[in-house]
C-alpha positions as CSV (number, residue, x, y, z in Angstrom):
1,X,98.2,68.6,71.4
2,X,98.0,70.4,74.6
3,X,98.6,74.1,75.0
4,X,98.5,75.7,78.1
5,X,98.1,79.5,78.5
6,X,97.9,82.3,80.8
7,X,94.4,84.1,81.5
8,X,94.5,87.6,83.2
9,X,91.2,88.1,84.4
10,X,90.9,92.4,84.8
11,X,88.2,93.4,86.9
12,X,87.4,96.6,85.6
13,X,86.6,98.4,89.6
14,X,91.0,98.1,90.2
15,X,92.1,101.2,87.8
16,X,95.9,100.7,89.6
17,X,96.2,97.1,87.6
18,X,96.2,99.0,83.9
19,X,99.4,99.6,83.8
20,X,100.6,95.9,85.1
21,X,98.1,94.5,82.9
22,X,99.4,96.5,79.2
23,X,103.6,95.5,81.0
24,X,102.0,91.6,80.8
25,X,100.3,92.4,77.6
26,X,103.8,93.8,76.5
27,X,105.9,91.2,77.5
28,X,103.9,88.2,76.0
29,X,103.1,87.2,79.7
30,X,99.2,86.2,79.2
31,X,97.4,84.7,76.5
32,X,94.7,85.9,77.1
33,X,92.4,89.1,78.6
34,X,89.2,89.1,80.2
35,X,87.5,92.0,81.6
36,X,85.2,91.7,85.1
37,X,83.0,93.3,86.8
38,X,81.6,91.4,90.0
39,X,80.1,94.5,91.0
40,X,76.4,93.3,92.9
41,X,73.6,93.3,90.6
42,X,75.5,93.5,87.7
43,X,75.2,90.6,85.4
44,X,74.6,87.4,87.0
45,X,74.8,87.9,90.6
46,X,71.7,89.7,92.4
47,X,72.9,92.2,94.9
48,X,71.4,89.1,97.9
49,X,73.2,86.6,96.2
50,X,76.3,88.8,96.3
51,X,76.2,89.4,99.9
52,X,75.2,86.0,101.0
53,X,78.5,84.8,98.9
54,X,80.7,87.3,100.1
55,X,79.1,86.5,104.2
56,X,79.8,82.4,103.8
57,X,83.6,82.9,101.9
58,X,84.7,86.2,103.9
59,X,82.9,85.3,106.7
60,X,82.0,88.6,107.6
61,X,78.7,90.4,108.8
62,X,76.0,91.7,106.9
63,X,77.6,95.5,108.1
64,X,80.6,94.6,107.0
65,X,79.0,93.1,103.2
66,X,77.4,96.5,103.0
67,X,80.8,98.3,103.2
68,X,82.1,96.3,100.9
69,X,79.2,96.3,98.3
70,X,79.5,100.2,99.1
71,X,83.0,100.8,98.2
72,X,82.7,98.7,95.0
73,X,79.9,100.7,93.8
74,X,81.5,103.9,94.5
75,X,84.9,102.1,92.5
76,X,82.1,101.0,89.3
77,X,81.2,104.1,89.9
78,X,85.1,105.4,88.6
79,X,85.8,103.7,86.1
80,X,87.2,104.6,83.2
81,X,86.1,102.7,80.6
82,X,88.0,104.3,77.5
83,X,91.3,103.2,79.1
84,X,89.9,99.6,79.1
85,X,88.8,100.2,75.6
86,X,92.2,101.2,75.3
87,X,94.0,98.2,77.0
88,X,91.6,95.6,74.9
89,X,92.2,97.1,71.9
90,X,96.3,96.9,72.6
91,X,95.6,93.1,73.3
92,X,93.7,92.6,70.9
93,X,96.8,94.1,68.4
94,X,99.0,91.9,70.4
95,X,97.4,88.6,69.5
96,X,95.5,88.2,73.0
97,X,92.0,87.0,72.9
């Protein structure tokens, strides 16, 4: 048997999406909720390996890659990680994985 579902993928640096998220969450939309941060150096991806990937898909400078990496630092930075404790934990009493 085949079952197909929907995967939100949060990343946690976009506060605005909460509430669209826990409305999805609400309305059986997704099937499941993963949370991501592709904030440079965090996990995985080195802060070079970051701005070499966002250069050759965004096609942009390395100025530019340091904005970028700036404003998503300053968004890590923001966020407010008991209202995605919050928004698992209501998937999680949904049924989501």
């Amino acid at each position: 048997m085949i079952r197909h579902g929907v995967h939100l993928r949060y990343e946690v640096s976009q506060p605005t999406g909460i509430p669209l998220a826990r409305r999805l969450i609400e309305e059986g939309a997704i099937d499941y909720l993963s949370l991501m941060d592709h904030a440079p150096g965090i996990g995985i991806c080195s802060a070079g390996a970051f701005q070499r990937y966002v250069m050759k898909n965004q096609g942009v400078s390395l100025d530019e890659v340091e904005k970028i990496v700036e404003e998503l630092q300053e968004r890590r930075a923001k966020v407010d990680w008991n209202a995605l404790r919050e928004l698992t934990a209501f998937a999680r009493s949904r049924g989501l994985r």
